[in-house]
C-alpha positions as a Python dict, from the first residue, in 0.01 Angstrom:
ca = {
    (1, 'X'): (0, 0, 0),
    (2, 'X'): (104, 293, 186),
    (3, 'X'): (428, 224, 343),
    (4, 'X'): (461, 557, 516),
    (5, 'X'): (118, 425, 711),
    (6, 'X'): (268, 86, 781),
    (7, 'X'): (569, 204, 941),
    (8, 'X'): (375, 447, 1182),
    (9, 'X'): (157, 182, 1353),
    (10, 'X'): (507, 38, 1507),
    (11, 'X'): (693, 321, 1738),
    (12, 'X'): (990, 111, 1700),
    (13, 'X'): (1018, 117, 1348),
    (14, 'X'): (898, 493, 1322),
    (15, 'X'): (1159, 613, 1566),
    (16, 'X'): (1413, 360, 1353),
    (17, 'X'): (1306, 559, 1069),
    (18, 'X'): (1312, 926, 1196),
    (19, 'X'): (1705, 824, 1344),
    (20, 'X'): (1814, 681, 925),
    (21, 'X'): (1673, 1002, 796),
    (22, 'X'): (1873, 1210, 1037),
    (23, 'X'): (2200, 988, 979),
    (24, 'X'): (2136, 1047, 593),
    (25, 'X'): (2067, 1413, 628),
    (26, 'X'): (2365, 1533, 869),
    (27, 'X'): (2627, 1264, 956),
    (28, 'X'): (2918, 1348, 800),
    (29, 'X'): (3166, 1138, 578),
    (30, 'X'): (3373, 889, 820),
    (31, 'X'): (3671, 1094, 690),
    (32, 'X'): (3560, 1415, 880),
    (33, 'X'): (3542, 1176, 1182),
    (34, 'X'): (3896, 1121, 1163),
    (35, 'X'): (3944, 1508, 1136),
    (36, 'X'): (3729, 1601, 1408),
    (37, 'X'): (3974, 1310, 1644),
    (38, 'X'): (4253, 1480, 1554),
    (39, 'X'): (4151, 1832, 1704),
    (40, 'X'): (3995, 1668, 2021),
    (41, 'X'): (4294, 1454, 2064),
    (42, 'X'): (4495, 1778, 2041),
    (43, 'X'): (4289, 1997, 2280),
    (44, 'X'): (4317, 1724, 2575),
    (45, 'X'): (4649, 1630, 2490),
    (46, 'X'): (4682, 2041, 2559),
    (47, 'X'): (4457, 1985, 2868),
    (48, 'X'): (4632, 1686, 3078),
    (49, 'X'): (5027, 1735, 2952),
    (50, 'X'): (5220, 2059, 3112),
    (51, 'X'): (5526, 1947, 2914),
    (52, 'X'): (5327, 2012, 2572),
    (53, 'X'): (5139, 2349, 2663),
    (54, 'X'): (5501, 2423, 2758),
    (55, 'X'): (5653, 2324, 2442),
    (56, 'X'): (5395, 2286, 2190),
    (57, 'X'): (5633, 2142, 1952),
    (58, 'X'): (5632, 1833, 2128),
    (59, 'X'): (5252, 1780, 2025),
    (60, 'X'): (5302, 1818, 1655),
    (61, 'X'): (5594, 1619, 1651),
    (62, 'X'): (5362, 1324, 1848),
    (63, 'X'): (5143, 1314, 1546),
    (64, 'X'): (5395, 1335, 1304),
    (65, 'X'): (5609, 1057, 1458),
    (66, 'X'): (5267, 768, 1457),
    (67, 'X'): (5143, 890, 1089),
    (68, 'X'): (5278, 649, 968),
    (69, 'X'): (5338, 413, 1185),
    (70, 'X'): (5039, 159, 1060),
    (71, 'X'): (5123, 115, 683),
    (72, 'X'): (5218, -236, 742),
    (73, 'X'): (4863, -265, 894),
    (74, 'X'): (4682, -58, 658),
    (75, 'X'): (4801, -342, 380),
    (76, 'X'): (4694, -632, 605),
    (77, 'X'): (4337, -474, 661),
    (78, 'X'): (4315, -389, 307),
    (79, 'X'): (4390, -758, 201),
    (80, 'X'): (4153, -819, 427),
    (81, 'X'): (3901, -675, 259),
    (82, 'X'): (4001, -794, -79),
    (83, 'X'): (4060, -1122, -21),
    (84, 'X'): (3778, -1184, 151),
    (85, 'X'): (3530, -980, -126),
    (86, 'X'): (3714, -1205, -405),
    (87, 'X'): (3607, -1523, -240),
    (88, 'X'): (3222, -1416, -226),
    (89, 'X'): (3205, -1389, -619),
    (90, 'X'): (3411, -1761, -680),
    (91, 'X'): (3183, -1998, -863),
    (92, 'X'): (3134, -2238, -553),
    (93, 'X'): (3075, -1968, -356),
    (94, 'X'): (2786, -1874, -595),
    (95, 'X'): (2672, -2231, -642),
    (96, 'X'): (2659, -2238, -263),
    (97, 'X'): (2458, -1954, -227),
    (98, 'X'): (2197, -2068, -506),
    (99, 'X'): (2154, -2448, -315),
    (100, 'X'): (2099, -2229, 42),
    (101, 'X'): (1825, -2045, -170),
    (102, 'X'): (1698, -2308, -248),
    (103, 'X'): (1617, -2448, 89),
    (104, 'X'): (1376, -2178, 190),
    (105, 'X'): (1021, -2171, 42),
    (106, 'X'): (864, -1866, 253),
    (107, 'X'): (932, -1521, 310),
    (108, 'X'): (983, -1545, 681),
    (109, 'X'): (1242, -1841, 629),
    (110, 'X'): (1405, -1684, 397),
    (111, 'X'): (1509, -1359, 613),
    (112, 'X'): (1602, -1588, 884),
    (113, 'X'): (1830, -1815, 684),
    (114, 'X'): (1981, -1469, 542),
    (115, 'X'): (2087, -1358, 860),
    (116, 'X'): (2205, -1722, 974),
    (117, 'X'): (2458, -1748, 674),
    (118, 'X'): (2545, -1365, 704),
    (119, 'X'): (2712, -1418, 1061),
    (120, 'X'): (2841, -1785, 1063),
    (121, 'X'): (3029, -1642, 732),
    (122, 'X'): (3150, -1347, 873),
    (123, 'X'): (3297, -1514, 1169),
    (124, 'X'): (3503, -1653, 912),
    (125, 'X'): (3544, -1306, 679),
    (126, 'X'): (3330, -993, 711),
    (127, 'X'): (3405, -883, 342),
    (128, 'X'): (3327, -1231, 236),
    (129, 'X'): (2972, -1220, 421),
    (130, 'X'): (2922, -840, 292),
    (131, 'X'): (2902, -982, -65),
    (132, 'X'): (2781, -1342, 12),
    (133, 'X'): (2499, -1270, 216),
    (134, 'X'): (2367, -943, -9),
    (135, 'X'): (2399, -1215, -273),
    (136, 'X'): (2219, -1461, -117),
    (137, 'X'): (1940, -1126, -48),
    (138, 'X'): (1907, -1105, -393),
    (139, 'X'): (1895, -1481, -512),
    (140, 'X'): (1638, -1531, -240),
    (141, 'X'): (1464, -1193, -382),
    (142, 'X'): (1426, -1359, -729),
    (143, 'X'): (1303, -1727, -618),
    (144, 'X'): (1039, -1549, -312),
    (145, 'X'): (942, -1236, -512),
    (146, 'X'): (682, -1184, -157),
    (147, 'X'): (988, -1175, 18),
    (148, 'X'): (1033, -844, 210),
    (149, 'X'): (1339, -709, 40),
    (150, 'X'): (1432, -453, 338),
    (151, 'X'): (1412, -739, 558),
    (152, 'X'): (1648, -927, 336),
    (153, 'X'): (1876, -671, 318),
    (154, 'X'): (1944, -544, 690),
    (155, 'X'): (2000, -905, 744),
    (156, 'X'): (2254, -947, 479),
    (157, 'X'): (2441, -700, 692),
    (158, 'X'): (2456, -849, 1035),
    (159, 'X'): (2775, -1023, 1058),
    (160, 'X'): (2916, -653, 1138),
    (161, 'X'): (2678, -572, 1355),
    (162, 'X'): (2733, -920, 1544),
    (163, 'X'): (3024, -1174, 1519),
    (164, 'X'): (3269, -1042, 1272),
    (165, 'X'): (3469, -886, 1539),
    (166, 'X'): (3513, -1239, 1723),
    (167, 'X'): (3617, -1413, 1414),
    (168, 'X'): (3919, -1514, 1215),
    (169, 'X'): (3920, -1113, 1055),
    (170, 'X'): (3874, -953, 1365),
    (171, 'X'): (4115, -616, 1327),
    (172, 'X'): (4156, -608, 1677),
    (173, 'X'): (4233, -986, 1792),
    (174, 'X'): (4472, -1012, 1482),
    (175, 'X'): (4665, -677, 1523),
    (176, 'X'): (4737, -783, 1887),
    (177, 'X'): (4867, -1135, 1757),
    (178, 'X'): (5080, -1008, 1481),
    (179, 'X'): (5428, -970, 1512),
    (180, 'X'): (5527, -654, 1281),
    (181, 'X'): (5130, -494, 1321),
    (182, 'X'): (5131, -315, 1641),
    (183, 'X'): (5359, 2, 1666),
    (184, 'X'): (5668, -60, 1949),
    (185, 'X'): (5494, 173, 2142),
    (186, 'X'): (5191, -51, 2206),
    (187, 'X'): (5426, -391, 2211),
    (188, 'X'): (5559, -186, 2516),
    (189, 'X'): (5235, -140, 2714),
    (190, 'X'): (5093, -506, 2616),
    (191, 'X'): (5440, -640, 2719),
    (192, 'X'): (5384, -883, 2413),
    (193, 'X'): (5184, -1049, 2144),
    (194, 'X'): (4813, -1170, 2226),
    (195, 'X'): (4736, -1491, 2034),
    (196, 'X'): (4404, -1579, 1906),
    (197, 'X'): (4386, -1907, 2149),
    (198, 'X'): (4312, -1593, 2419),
    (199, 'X'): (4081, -1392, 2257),
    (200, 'X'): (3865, -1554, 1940),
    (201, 'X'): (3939, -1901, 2008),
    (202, 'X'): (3877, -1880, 2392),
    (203, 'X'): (3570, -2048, 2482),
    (204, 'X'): (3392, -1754, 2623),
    (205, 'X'): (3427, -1586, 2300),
    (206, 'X'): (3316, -1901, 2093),
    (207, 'X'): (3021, -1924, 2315),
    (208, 'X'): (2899, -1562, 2299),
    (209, 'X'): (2914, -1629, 1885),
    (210, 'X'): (2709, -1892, 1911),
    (211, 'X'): (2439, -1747, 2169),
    (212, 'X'): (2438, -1382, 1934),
    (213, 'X'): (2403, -1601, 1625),
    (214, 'X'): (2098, -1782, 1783),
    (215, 'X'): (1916, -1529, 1930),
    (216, 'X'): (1934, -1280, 1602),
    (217, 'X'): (1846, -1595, 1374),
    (218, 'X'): (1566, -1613, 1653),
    (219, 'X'): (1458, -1238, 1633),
    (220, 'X'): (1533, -1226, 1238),
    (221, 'X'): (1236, -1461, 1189),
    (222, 'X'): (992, -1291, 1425),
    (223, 'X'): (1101, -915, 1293),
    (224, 'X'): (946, -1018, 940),
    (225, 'X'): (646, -779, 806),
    (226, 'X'): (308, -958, 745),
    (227, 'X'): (188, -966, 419),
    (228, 'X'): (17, -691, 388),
    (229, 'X'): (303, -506, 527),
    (230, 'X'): (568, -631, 281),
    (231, 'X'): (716, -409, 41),
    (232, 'X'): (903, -646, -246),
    (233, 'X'): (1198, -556, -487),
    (234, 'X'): (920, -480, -692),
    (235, 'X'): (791, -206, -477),
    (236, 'X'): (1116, -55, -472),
    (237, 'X'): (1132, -61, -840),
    (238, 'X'): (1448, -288, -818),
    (239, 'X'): (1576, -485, -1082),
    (240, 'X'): (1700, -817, -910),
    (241, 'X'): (1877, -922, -1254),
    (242, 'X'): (1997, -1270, -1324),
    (243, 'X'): (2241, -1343, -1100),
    (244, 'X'): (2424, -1478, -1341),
    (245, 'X'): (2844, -1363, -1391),
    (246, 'X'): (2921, -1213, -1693),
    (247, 'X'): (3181, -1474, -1905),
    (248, 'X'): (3512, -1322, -2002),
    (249, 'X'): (3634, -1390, -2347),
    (250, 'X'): (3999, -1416, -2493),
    (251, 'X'): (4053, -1150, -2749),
    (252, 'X'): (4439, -1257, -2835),
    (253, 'X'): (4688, -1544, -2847),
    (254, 'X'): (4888, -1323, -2511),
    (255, 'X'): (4539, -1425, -2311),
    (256, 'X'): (4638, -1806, -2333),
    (257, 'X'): (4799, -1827, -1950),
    (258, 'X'): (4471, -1536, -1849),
    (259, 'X'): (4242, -1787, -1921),
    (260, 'X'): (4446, -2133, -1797),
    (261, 'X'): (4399, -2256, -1490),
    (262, 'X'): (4790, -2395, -1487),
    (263, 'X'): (4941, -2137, -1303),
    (264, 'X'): (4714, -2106, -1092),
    (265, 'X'): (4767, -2451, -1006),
    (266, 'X'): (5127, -2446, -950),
    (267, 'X'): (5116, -2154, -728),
    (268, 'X'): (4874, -2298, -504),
    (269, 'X'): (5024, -2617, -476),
    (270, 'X'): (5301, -2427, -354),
    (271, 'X'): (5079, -2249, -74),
    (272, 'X'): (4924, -2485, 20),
    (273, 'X'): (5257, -2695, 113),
    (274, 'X'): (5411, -2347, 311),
    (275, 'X'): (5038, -2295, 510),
    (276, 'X'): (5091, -2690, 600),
    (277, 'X'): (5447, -2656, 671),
    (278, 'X'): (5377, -2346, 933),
    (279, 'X'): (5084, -2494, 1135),
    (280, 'X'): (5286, -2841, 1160),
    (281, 'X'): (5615, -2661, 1289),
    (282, 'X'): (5622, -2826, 1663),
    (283, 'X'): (5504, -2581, 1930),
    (284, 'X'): (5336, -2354, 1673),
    (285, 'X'): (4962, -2515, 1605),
    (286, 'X'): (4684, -2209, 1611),
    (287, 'X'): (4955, -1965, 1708),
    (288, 'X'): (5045, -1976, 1289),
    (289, 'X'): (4734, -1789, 1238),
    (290, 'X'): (4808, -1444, 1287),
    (291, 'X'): (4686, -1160, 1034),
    (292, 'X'): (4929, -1260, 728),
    (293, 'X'): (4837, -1574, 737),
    (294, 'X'): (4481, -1554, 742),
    (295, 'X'): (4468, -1330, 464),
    (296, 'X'): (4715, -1553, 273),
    (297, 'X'): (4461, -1835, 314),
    (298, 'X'): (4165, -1613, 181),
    (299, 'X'): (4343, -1479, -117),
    (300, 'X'): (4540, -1811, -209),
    (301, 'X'): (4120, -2000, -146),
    (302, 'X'): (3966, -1702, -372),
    (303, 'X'): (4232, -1760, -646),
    (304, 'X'): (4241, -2131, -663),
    (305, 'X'): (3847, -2112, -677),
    (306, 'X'): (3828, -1839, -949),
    (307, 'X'): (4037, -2110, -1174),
    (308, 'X'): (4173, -1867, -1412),
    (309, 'X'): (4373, -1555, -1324),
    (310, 'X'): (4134, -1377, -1563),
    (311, 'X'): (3836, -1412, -1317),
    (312, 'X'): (4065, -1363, -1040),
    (313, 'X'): (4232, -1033, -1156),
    (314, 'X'): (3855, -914, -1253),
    (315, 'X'): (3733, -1037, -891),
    (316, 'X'): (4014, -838, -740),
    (317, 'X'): (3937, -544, -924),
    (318, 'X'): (3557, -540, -832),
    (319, 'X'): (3660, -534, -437),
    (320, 'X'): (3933, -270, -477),
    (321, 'X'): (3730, 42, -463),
    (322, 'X'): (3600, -97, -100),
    (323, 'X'): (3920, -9, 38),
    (324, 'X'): (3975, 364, -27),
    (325, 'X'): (3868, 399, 364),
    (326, 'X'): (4160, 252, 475),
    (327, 'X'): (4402, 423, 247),
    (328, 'X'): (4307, 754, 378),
    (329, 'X'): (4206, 681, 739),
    (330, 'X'): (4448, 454, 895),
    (331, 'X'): (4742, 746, 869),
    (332, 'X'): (4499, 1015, 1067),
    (333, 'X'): (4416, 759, 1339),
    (334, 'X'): (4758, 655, 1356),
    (335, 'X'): (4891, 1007, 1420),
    (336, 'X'): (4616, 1019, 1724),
    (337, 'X'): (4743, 696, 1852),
    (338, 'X'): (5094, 885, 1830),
    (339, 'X'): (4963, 1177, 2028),
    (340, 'X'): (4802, 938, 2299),
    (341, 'X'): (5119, 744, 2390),
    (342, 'X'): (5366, 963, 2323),
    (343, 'X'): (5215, 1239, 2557),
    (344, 'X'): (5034, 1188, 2967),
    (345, 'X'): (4717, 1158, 2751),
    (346, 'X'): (4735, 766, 2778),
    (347, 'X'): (4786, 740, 3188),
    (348, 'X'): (4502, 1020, 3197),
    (349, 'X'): (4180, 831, 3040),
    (350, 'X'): (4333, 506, 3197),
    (351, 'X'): (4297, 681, 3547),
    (352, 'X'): (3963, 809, 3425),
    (353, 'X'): (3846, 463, 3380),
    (354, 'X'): (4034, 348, 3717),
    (355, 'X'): (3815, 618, 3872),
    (356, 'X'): (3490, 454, 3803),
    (357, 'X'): (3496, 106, 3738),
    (358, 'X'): (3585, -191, 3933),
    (359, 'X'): (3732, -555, 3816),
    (360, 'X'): (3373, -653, 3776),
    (361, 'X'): (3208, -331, 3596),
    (362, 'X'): (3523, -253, 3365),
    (363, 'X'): (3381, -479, 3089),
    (364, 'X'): (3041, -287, 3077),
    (365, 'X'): (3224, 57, 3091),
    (366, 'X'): (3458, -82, 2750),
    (367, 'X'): (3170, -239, 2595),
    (368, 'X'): (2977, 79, 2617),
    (369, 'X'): (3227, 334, 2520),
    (370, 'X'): (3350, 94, 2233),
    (371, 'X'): (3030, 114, 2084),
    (372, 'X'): (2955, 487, 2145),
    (373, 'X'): (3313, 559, 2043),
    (374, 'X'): (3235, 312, 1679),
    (375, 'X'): (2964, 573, 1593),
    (376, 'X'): (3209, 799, 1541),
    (377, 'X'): (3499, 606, 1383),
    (378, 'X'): (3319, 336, 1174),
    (379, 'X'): (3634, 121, 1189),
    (380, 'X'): (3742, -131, 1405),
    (381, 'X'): (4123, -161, 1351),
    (382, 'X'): (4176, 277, 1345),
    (383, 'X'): (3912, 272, 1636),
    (384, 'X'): (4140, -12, 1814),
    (385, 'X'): (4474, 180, 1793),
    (386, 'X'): (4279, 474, 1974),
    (387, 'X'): (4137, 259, 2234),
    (388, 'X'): (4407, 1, 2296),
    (389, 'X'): (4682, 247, 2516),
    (390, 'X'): (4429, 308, 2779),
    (391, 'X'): (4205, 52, 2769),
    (392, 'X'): (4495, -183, 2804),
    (393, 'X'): (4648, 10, 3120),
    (394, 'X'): (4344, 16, 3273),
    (395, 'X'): (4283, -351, 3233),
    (396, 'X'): (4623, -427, 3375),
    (397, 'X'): (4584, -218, 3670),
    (398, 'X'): (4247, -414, 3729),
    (399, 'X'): (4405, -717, 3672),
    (400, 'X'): (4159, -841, 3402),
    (401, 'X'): (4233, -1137, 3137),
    (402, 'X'): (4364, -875, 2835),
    (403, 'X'): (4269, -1148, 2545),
    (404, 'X'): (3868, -1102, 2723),
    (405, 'X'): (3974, -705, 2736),
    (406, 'X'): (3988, -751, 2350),
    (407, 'X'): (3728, -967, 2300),
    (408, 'X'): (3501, -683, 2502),
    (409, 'X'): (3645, -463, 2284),
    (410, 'X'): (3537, -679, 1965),
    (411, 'X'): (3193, -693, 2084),
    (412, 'X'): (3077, -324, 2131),
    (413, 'X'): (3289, -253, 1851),
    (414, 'X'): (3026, -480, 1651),
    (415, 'X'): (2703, -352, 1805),
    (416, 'X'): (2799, 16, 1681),
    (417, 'X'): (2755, -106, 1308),
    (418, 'X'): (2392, -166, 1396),
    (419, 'X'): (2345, 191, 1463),
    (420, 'X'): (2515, 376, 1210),
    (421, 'X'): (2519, 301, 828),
    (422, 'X'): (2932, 327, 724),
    (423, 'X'): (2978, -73, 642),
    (424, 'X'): (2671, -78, 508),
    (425, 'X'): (2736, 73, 203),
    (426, 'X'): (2940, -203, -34),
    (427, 'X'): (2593, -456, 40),
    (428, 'X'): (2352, -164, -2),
    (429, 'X'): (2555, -75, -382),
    (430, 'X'): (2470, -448, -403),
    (431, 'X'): (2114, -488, -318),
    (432, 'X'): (2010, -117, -503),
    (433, 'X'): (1909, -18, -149),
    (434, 'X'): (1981, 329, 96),
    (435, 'X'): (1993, 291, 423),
    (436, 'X'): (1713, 449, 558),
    (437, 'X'): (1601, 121, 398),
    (438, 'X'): (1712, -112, 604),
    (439, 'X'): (1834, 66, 959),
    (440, 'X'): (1465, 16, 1078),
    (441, 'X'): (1552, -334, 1167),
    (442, 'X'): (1917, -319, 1235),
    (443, 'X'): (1792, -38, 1526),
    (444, 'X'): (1537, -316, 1632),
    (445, 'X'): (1738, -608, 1637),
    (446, 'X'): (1985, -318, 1841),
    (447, 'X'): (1749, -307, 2099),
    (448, 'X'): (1717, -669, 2190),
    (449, 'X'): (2107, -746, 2135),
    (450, 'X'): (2274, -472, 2344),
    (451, 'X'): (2172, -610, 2680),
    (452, 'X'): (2260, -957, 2629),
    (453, 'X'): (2567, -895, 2454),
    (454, 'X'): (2712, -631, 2774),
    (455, 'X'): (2571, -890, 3012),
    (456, 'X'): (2755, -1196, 2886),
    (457, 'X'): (3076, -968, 2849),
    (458, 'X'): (3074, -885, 3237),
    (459, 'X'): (2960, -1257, 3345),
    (460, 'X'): (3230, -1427, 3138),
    (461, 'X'): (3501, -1197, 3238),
    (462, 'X'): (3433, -1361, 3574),
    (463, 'X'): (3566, -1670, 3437),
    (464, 'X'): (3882, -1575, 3382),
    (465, 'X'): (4213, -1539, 3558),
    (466, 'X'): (4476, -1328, 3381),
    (467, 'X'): (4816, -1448, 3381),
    (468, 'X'): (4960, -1634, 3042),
    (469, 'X'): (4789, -1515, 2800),
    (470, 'X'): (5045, -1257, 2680),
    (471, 'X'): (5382, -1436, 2466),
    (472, 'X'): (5656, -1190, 2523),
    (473, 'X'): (5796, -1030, 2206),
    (474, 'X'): (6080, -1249, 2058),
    (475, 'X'): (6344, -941, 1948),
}
C-alpha cells in the first residue's frame, strides 16, 4: 500500500499532514517559547507603563522579584506528573488495561474504546492517562494486529486535548484552590481561594466532560481508516513487545525491606487515616481536595499498588525525566507573571478585553485566546499564571462567575494540545511513533470539537450568577 496515496484522497488529512511536517520542521523547543514571552512581555510592558520607560530599573527588578515566586508550584505540578505516571505502570493498573483489551474484537472498536479510557482517566490524572492509554494502544496493537496503529495512538492522547483540564489535575482549577500556590500578588486580584466545588465539580463543567467525552468516543469510531487504508505496527516496522514488566531481583541481604511490602503497608495505613481525617473535619468535605492533597492520594495509590518500594522507586524513576519541562519553565513564566502585575501591563490587556467583549461574548474571546495563546506555551499551569491577572480583572469588571472564568480557561487550554505536538511526546516515546504520525487525526477530531466546546462555554456561562464562589484568604 501506498500510504502517501491514501492520505491525498482526504483534504483533511492531507492538510493535517502538510501542518505535522511544518510543526516538525520549524517549531521550536517549548523552552524558546518561554524566551520569546519574556522579550514580548518586556517590549509592552515598555509600551503601556511611563513609570518603567522612565526608570527602566523598575522592569528588571519586576522579573526578578516573580522568578521565583512558583517553586512551591513547580513541586506540586511535578508530583503531578509523577505520581500520576507511577500509577499507570502498577500491576492492577496493567491487569486493567489487559481485561479492557480484551473487550474489543475489531479495529474500529478498538480505537474507540482507546479514546473512551484515555479521557475518563485523565479527568482523573493526565500523566496517568498519558501512560495508561498508550499502553492500552499497544496491548490492543498486539491482540488486533489490523488495528490502525496511528489511529490508536492519537487517541491514546486525547485526554489533553479534551478533559484533563476539567479534572481532579487540572493546573489551573487546583492552583486557584490552593492555599500556599498562587503568588500574594494574584491572592490580591482574586480576593481569595477558588475551590473546586466552583470550577471542576460545578455541574456545567461535569456536563461539558461528559458531552466532549461522547462526542470524541462518537467521532473516534467513525475517523477509523478502512481496511485497505490501514497501516499496522507492522507497517511501521514497530516492535509492539510483550507487554510484559521486567521482574526485579534481590542481589543482597540490605534488599530485604526493597522487596517487602511491610513498609509500605504501615505507611499507607497511616495515609490513609490523615486523607480520612481531613475530608471528615466538619465544614471541610470537597474543599480538602486542593493540589497537595490530590497528589498525596496519587502517589500514596501508586505506592500501595506497586507493593514493594523496589517497583515503586523504579516506577518513580521511569516518570522522572517527564518533568524536566517544569524545572526549567515555570521560573521564566513566573518572572513574566512578575512583570504583568507588578507593572500597568495587567489593567492594559484587561481594558483590551473590556474593549471588545461583553458579559455574554467574554467566554468565546478567553476560550479562543487560551487556545491560540497554548500553541505557544504548551503548558497549562505557566500559561495560567500569564493569563490569570487580566483575565481575572476583566471577568470581574464583567461580572462573570470566576470558577466558569477558569473552567473557560481549562477548556481552550485543552483544545490547543490537539494542534500542536508538546504533550505528545512521553506517549509517542511509548508507542515508537512521531508525530506527524498521529496529528492527522488529532487536527480532525480539532475540527469537529472547537465549535461545540466554545459554544457550550458561552451558553453555560449564562447559567451562572457570580457571587460566593470566592473563600477569602484565611491570614
Amino acid at each position: 500500500m501506498n500510504i502517501p496515496e491514501a492520505e491525498q484522497s482526504n483534504p483533511v488529512a492531507r492538510f493535517a499532514l502538510r501542518m505535522t511536517v511544518w510543526t516538525e520542521r520549524y517549531m521550536p523547543d517549548s523552552f524558546i517559547f518561554a524566551l520569546l514571552a519574556t522579550i514580548v512581555v518586556v517590549i509592552l510592558v515598555l509600551m503601556v507603563d511611563g513609570s518603567v520607560r522612565a526608570n527602566p530599573t523598575l522592569l528588571a527588578t519586576a522579573w526578578g522579584n516573580g522568578f521565583w515566586t512558583l517553586l512551591t508550584f513547580s513541586m506540586q505540578a511535578s508530583l503531578t506528573i509523577i505520581a500520576g505516571s507511577a500509577l499507570a505502570t502498577t500491576p492492577p493498573a496493567l491487569k486493567a488495561i489487559r481485561w479492557i483489551a480484551s473487550r474489543a474484537t475489531t479495529p474500529r472498536a478498538a480505537v474507540a474504546t482507546v479514546a473512551f479510557f484515555a479521557m475518563a482517566a485523565g479527568w482523573f490524572n493526565w500523566a496517568f492517562s498519558l501512560i495508561f492509554a498508550a499502553i492500552l494502544a499497544k496491548e490492543f496493537a498486539r491482540r488486533i494486529p489490523k488495528a490502525d496503529y496511528r489511529a490508536l495512538g492519537a487517541c491514546s492522547f486525547l485526554a489533553l486535548g479534551t478533559v484533563w483540564a476539567q479534572g481532579l489535575s487540572g493546573s489551573a482549577s487546583l492552583f486557584v484552590a490552593t492555599k500556599g500556590s498562587m503568588p500574594p500578588a494574584l491572592v490580591s486580584i482574586i480576593g481569595g481561594l477558588i475551590p473546586l466545588s466552583q470550577t471542576i465539580f460545578l455541574w456545567q463543567s461535569l456536563v461539558t466532560v461528559v458531552i466532549e467525552i461522547v462526542v470524541v468516543t462518537i467521532i473516534a469510531w467513525m475517523i477509523s481508516p478502512p481496511a485497505d487504508r490501514v497501516v499496522t505496527a507492522a507497517d511501521l516496522q514497530i516492535d509492539l513487545g510483550t507487554g510484559e514488566t521486567p521482574e526485579l531481583k534481590r542481589s543482597r541481604p540490605g534488599d530485604f525491606f526493597e522487596f517487602s511490602p511491610v513498609l509500605t503497608i504501615l505507611v499507607a495505613v497511616v495515609s490513609i487515616v490523615y486523607i480520612i481525617v481531613r475530608f471528615a473535619a466538619p465544614g471541610v468535605g470537597i474543599a480538602a481536595l486542593d493540589l497537595n492533597m490530590v497528589n498525596f492520594i496519587f502517589l500514596i495509590a501508586a505506592m500501595l499498588l506497586h507493593w514493594r518500594p523496589a517497583y515503586f522507586v523504579q516506577a518513580i524513576k521511569d516518570a522522572t525525566p517527564a518533568i524536566w519541562g517544569v524545572v526549567l519553565q515555570f521560573p521564566f513564566y513566573a518572572g513574566i507573571f512578575g512583570l504583568i502585575v507588578s507593572t500597568k501591563l495587567s489593567g492594559a490587556i484587561a481594558g483590551a478585553f473590556l474593549h471588545v467583549a461583553n458579559h455574554v461574548t467574554y467566554p468565546l474571546f478567553i476560550g479562543l485566546y487560551s487556545m491560540v495563546l497554548g500553541l505557544a506555551v504548551p503548558s497549562g499551569g505557566s500559561k495560567w499564571i500569564i493569563e490569570a491577572p487580566y483575565v481575572i480583572q476583566a471577568a470581574q469588571q464583567l461580572h462573570l462567575h470566576l470558577g466558569w472564568v477558569v473552567s473557560i480557561y481549562n477548556l481552550g487550554e485543552a483544545m490547543a494540545n490537539l494542534l500542536q505536538p508538546f504533550w505528545m511526546l512521553p506517549a509517542l516515546g511509548i508507542l515508537q511513533l512521531r508525530s506527524r504520525d498521529i496529528m492527522g487525526y488529532t487536527y480532525l477530531l480539532a475540527i469537529f470539537l472547537i465549535p461545540i466546546v466554545l459554544l457550550m462555554s458561552v451558553l453555560f456561562n449564562l447559567t451562572l450568577t457570580p457571587g460566593s464562589e470566592v473563600i477569602p484568604m484565611v491570614p
